[in-house]
N, C-alpha and C positions, 0 to 999 in steps of 0.2 A: 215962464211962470215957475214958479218955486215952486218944489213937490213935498210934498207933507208923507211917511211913511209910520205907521203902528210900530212898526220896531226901530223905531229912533232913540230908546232908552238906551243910555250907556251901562257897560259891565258891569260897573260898579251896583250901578241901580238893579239892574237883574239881579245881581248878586244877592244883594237885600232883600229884594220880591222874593229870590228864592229862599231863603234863612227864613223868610217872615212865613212862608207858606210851610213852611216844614214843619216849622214850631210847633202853624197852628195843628195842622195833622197831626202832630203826636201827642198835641193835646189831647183831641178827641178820641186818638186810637186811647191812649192812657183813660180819658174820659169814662168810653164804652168797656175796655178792658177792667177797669174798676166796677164799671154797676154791675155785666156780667158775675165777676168776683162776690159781690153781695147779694146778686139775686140767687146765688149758687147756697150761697151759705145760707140766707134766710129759707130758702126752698129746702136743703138739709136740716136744718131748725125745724121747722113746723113736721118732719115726714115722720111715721104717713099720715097724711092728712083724712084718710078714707081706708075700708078695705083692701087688705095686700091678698093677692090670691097669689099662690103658690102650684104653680103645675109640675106635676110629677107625670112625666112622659111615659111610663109605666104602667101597668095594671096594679092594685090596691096588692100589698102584701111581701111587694120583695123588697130589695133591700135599701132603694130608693125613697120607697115610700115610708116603709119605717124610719128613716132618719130625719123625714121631712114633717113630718107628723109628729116628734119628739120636739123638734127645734120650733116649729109652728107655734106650740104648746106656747112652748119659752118667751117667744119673739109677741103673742098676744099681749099677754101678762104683761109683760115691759113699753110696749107701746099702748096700751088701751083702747086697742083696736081689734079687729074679728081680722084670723089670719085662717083665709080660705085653700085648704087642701084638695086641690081637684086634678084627678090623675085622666090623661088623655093620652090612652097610649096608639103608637099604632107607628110604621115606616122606621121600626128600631129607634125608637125614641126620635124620630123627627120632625111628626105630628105636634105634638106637644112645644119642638123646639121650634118651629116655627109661627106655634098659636104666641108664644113670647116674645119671635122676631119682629111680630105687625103689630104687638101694644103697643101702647103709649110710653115714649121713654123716659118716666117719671118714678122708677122705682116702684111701682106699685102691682109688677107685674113681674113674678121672679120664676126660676126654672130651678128645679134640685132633680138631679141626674147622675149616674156614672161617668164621668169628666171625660173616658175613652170612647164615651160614643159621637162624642166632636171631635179628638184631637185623629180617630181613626176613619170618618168619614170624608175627609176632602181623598183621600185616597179607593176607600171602598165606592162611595156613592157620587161619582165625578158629576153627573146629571140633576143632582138636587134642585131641586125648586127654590131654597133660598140657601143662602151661603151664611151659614153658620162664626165662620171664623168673623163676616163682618158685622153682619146682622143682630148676633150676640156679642157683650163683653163679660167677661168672668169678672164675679164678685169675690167667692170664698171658696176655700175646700173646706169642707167643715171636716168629714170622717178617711179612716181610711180603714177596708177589712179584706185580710186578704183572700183568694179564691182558695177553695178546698176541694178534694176529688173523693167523691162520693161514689157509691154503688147501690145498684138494687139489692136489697138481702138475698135475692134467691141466683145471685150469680156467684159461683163455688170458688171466688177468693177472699182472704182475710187480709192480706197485705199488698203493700204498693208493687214489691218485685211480683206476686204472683200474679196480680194484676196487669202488670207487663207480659209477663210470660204467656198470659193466658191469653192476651188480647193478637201477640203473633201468632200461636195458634192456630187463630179459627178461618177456617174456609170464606166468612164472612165478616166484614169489619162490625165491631162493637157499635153500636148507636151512643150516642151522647147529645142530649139536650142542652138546648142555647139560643137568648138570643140573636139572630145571626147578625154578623156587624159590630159585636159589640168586647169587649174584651175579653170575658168567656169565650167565645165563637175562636176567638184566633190565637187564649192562648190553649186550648185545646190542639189548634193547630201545628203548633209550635209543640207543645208537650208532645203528641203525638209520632209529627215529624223526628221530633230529636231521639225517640225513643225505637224508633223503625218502625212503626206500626201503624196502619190506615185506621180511621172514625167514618162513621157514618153519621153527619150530624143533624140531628133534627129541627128545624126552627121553631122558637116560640117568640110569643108577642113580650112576653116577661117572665122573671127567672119563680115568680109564685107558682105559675105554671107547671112549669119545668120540674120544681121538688113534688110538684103535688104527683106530676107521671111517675116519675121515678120512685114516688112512694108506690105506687099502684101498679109498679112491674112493667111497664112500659115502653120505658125507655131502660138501658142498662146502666148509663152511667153522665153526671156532669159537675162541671168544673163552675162553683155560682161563691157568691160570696160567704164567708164563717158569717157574718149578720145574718143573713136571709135563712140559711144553711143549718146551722149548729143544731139548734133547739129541735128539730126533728131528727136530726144522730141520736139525739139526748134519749128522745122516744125510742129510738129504736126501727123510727122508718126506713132505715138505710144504713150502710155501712160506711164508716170513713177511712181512706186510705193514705192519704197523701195533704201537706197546705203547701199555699205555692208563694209561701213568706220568705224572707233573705234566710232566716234560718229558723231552726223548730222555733213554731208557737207559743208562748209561751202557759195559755191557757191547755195545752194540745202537748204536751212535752214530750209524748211516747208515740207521737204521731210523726212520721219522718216528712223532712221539705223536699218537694221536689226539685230545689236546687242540688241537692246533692246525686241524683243521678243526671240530673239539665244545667249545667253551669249557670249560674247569674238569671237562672228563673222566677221572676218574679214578677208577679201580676197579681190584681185586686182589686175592690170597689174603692174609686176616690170621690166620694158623695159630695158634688161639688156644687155653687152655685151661682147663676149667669142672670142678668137681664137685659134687657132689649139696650141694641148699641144705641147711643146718644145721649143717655142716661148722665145727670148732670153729676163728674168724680166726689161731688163734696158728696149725695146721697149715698153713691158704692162705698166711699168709704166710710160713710156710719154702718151701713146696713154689713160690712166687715168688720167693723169694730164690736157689731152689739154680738152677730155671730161669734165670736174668737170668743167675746165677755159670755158666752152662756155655753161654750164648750169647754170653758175652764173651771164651770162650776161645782163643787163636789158631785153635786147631784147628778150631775149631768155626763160626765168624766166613770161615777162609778154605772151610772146606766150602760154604758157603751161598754165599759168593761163584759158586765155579765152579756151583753147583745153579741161580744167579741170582734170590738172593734173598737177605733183608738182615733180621736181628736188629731187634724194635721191642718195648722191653720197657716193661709198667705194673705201677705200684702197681694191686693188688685195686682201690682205690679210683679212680684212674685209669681203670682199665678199665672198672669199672661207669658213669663218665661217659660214656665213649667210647659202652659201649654204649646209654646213652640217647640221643646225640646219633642216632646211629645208624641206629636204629629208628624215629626221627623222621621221618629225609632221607628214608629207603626206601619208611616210609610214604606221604610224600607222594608219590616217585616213582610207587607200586602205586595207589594212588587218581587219581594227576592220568591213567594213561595205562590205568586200569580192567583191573588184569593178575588176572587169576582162575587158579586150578590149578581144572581139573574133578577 
């Protein structure tokens, strides 16, 4: 009896079945690849379609929140939409960065924060509850201001050397407010280390805090941003000694940088802004486009001036560099000098 088998089709003919199957696959894959493509950009087109909240991982007043509350302004106005500023601070800004990880990844749910409190947390805080680096994508850095070293008035130096001098000294290390994890916290650490000289650092939940103790004698001394910072030197609640910019300030020009006794010191607020990963790129990249369009507006550009602090805008892509490089440096910083959060 003749036997009959399913694969009795010659080469040739596979051959064909196979070319004819591919096609159609790449049809579809091109198919879906295309509507993707359009549902991206029509979904960009319409946004936002509803209120944007903006979490500011922070307490109302430092330098977070003031930049997010300037740009909110802007970002209303331009969309005609209500841009809700609501600050939830708490775990050094992780609370907050996590209420943004579990939105919806639709852009309608964004994070404005000091950019070092993720690029320095896969290091500091190994045990987090959610993972930042995947969970958020960076949108924008909108600001950048650098850190300044302030004192209590009633602690008996005028300058940065006698500030040093005075802080080997003492039988007990100086106190310095901060909060902890965050790029204040460690470049104190650094400043201090390079300098010889031990800190006693106190934790706050955010840097409003922190100026408000140190206006009231409480603490002796911190390193917070010229935004948040400035305008109570101005008053007179404290004293300023040092900014921790590439070189003098230029608002600050009789003010010395503490690069020049700390080699290549430089540390500062990068007021950046992230939203929840999966977020579809056509959105990030409006919602980066509008930001850069309203940091380059006279108005806007001269506000930041008098606030003492200066526009520094990236591509998405850009900033995702920025923040690898980042996380690197800080890295190494948190390991070479063994800095743990209990």
């Amino acid at each position: 009896m003749k036997r009959h088998s399913i694969f009795s089709a010659s080469a040739s003919q596979l051959s064909s079945m196979a070319l004819c199957c591919t096609a159609v696959l790449s049809a579809v894959f091109l198919s879906i690849a295309t509507m993707s493509a359009v549902a991206q950009t029509n979904a960009a087109a319409n946004f936002p379609e509803r209120q944007v909240r903006i979490v500011v991982p922070f307490p109302a007043g430092g330098a977070s929140d003031i930049v997010t509350r300037l740009f909110a302004k802007e970002l209303g106005e331009t969309w005609k939409q209500t841009v809700l500023v609501e600050n939830k601070p708490g775990a050094s800004g992780h609370l907050g960065g996590q209420y943004v990880a579990n939105a919806k990844p639709d852009g309608h749910t964004l994070l404005i924060a000091d950019m070092s409190t993720f690029t320095m947390s896969p290091a500091l805080m190994p045990g987090l509850s959610y993972n930042p680096g995947k969970e958020l994508t960076p949108v924008v850095i909108a600001t950048f201001s650098p850190h300044i070293l302030v004192v209590k008035n009633q602690l008996p130096v005028n300058t940065f050397d006698e500030f040093i001098a005075y802080a080997k000294a003492q039988k007990y290390p100086l106190s310095q407010g901060a909060t902890l994890g965050t790029a204040s916290h460690l470049a104190g650490v650094v400043m201090s280390q390079s300098l010889g000289f031990e800190i006693n650092f106190i934790g706050y939940k955010g840097g409003a805090q922190v100026v408000s103790d140190l206006a009231g004698g409480q603490i002796d001394s911190t390193l917070n941003s010229f935004l948040a910072t400035y305008g109570m030197v101005k008053a007179g609640n404290f004293k300023l000694l040092a900014v921790a910019s590439p070189k003098r300030f230029s608002q600050i020009p009789d003010t010395p940088a503490i690069s020049e006794r700390v080699p290549n010191f430089v540390t500062g607020s990068f007021q950046g802004m992230m939203t929840t990963a999966g977020t579809p790129p056509a959105i990030i990249e409006k919602i980066n486009a509008e930001v850069q369009r309203i940091a380059a507006t006279p108005e806007v550009q001269k506000r930041l001036v008098e606030l003492g602090s200066e526009a520094v805008t990236l591509s998405p892509k850009e900033l995702q560099q920025w923040m690898v490089e980042q996380t690197a440096f800080w890295g190494q910083v948190i390991k070479q000098n063994n800095i743990k959060l209990q």
